[in-house]
C-alpha positions in Angstrom: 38.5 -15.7 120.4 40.7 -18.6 119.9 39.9 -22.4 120.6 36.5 -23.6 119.7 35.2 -20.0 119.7 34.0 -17.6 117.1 36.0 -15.4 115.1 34.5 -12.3 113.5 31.6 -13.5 114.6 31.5 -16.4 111.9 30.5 -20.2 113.0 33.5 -22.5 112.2 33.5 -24.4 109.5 32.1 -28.4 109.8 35.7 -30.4 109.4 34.5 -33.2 106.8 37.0 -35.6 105.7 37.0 -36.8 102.0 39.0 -40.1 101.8 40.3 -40.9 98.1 39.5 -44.0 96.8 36.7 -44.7 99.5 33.7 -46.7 97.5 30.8 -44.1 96.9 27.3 -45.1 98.8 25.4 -47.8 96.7 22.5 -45.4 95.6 25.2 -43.0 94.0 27.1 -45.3 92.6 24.1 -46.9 91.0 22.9 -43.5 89.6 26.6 -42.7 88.3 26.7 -45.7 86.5 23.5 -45.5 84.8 24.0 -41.6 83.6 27.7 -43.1 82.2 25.5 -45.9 80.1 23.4 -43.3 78.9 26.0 -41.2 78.2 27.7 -44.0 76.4 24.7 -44.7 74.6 24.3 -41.3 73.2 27.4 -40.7 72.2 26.9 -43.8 70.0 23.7 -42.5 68.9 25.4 -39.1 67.7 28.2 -40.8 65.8 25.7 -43.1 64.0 23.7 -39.2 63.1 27.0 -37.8 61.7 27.6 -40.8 60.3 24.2 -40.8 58.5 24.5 -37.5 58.1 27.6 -37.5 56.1 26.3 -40.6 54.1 22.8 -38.2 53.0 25.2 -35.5 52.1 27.2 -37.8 49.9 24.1 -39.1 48.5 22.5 -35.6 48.3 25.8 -34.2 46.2 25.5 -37.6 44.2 21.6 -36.6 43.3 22.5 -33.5 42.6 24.9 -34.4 40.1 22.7 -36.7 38.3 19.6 -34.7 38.1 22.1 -32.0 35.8 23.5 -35.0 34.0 19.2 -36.0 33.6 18.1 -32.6 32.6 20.6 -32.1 30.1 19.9 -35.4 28.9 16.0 -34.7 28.8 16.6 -31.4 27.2 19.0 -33.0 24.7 15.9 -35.6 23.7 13.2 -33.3 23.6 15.5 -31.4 21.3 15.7 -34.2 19.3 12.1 -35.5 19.3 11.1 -31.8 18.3 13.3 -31.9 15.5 11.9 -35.6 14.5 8.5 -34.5 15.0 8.8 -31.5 12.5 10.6 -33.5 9.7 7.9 -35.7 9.8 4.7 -33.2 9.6 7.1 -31.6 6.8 7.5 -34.7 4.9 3.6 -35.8 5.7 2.7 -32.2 4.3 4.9 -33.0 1.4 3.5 -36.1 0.8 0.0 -34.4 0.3 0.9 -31.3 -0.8 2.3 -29.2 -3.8 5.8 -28.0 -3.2 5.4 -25.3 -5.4 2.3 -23.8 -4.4 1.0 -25.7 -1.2 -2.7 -26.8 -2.2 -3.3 -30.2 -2.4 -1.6 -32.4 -4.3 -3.5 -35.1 -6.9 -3.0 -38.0 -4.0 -5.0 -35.6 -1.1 -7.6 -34.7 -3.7 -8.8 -38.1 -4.9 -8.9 -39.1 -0.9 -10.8 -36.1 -0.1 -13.0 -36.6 -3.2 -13.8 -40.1 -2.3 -14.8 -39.2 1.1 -17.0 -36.2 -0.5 -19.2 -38.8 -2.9 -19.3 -41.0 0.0 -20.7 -38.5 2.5 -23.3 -37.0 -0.6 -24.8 -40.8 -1.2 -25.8 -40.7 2.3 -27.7 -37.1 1.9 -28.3 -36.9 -1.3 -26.1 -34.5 -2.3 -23.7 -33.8 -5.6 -20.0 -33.2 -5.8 -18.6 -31.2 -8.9 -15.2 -31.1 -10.2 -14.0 -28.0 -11.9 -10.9 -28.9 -14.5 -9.0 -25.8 -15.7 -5.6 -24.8 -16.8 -4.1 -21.6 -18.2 -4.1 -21.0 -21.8 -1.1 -20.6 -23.1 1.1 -21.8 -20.9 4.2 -22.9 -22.7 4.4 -19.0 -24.3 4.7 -17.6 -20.5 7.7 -20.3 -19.7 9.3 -19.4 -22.9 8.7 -15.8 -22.4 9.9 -15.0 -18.7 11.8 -18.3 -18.1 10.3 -21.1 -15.5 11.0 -18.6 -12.9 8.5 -16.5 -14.4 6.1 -18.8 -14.7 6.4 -20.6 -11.1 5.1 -17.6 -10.1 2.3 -17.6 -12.1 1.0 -20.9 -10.9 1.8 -19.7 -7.3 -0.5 -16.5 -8.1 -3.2 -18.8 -9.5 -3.1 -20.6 -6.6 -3.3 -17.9 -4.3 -5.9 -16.2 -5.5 -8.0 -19.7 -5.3 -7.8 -19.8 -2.1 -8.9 -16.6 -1.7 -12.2 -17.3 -3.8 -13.2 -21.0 -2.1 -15.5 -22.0 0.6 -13.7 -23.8 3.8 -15.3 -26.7 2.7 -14.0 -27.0 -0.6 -10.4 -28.3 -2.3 -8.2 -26.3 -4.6 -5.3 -28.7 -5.7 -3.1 -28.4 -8.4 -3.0 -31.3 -10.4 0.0 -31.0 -11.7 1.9 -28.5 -14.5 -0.5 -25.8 -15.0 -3.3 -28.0 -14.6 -6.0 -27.1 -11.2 -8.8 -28.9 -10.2 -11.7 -27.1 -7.5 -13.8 -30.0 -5.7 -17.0 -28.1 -4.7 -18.6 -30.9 -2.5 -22.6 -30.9 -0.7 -24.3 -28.8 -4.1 -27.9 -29.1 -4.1 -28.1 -28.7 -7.9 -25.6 -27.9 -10.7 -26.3 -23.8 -10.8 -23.7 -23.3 -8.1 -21.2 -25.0 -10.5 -21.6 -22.0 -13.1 -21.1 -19.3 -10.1 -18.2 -21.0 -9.2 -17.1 -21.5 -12.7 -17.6 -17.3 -13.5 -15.9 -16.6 -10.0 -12.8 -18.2 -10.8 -13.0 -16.9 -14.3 -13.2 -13.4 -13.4 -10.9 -13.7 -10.4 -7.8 -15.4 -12.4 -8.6 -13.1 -15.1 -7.3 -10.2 -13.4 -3.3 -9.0 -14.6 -0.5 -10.5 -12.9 2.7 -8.4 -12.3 5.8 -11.0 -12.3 9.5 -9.1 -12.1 8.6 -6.3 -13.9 5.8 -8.0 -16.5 2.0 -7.5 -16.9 0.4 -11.1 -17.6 -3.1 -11.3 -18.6 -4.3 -14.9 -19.2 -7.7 -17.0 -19.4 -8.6 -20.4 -18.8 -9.7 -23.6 -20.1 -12.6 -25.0 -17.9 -14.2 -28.9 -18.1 -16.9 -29.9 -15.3 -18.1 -33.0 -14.2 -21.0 -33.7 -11.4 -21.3 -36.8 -9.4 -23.7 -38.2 -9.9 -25.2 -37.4 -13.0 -21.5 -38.0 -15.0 -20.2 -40.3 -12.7 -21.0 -42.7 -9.7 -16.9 -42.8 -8.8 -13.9 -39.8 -8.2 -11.4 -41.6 -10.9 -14.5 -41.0 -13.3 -15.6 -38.1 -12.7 -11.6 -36.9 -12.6 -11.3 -38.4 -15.8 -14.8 -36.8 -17.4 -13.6 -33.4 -15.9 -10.3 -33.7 -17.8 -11.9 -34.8 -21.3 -14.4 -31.6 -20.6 -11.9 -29.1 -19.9 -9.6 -30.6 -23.2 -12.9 -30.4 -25.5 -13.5 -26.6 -24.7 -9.5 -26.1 -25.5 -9.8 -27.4 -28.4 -12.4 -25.0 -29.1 -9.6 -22.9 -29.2 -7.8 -21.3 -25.8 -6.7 -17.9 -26.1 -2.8 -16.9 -26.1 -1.7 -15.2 -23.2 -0.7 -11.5 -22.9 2.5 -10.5 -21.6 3.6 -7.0 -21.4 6.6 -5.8 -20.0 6.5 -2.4 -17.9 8.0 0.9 -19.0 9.6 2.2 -15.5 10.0 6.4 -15.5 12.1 7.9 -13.3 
């Protein structure tokens, strides 16, 4: 069909005319305008986010590289106060302590001994002192050297510990001299067990690079507070003690040196 009529039995198509530049209907051109703002508006938005965004990840790397720089710096410190800390519980420990054999030195004794006649006024209680040093000494030191007789006292000072209650104090007083506070006695037996224990104990032979020692020991006691009402006292009463029984006459040391067979 031609004209106005179908053809292939399709409706023709509407003929609408589009005019550029023609203004848009108010209610369009309203909506247009307002999706353009808000278009605007969000592209703003997302620049300020990249923006921030770029700003945090600066900031983040920044962080990042001051929380190394901080941990080596903490670990650098602790490192340090570690190292403090140990130099002064060694020099506190050496400041109270025998370097040679580690018991108590002279200056933790009377402190400890003062705090032990303190605390046995309150109950009613005796301290003793037991004074001693080896016989002999000198002939050891000449004998095997001071080498040889470091060791000795280091033995002696061992095997006190080994002998004493927790509560009591071995110290070496200094040379071969050794005092053993015994602290809360009831009555002055215990001081004789004490005395016999450390007899028999210190009596025992001591093998030193390649050398048998035998030695004994001079002993003085004092008990607070039948001797003395103070520690310098009943230090003092416990050294004059121990020097009147040497005077009775100490015995010389034995040293024997040890045949070795193959």
């Amino acid at each position: 069909m031609s004209g106005n009529g179908f053809r292939k039995g399709k409706p023709p198509a509407p003929d609408i005319a589009f005019s550029d530049g023609l203004p848009l209907p108010g209610s369009i051109h309203n909506d247009t305008a307002e999706l353009r703002a808000q278009l605007q508006q969000s592209h703003e938005a997302l620049a300020e986010l990249v923006q921030a965004l770029t700003a945090c990840k600066q900031h983040l790397t920044t962080a990042q590289k001051k929380l190394v720089t901080l941990t080596v710096t903490n670990t650098n410190f602790h490192r340090k106060l570690t190292g403090i800390e140990r130099k002064a519980a060694t020099t506190n420990h050496l400041a109270y302590h025998d370097a040679l054999t580690g018991l108590p030195n002279r200056r933790l004794l009377q402190d400890r001994l003062s705090q032990a006649i303190a605390q046995a006024a309150r109950r009613k209680k005796r301290v003793a002192l037991v004074f001693f040093d080896v016989d002999g000494f000198k002939t050891i030191n000449d004998t095997l050297g001071h080498t040889g007789g470091d060791k000795l006292l280091q033995g002696v000072a061992q095997r006190l510990c080994d002998c004493l209650r927790a509560a009591d104090t071995a110290c070496r007083y200094g040379g071969d001299e050794f005092i053993v506070m015994l602290p809360e006695l009831d009555d002055e037996q215990n001081t004789a067990v004490v005395e016999n224990k450390i007899r028999t104990l210190l009596a025992a032979p001591y093998f030193i690079d390649g050398n048998m020692i035998t030695v004994t020991l001079s002993i003085g006691i004092a008990v607070y507070p039948v001797d003395a009402k103070d520690h310098h006292e009943l230090i003092k009463l416990a050294d004059a003690a121990m020097y009147s029984r040497k005077a009775n006459g100490g015995a010389v040391p034995i040293v024997k040196e040890l045949m070795v067979t193959n």
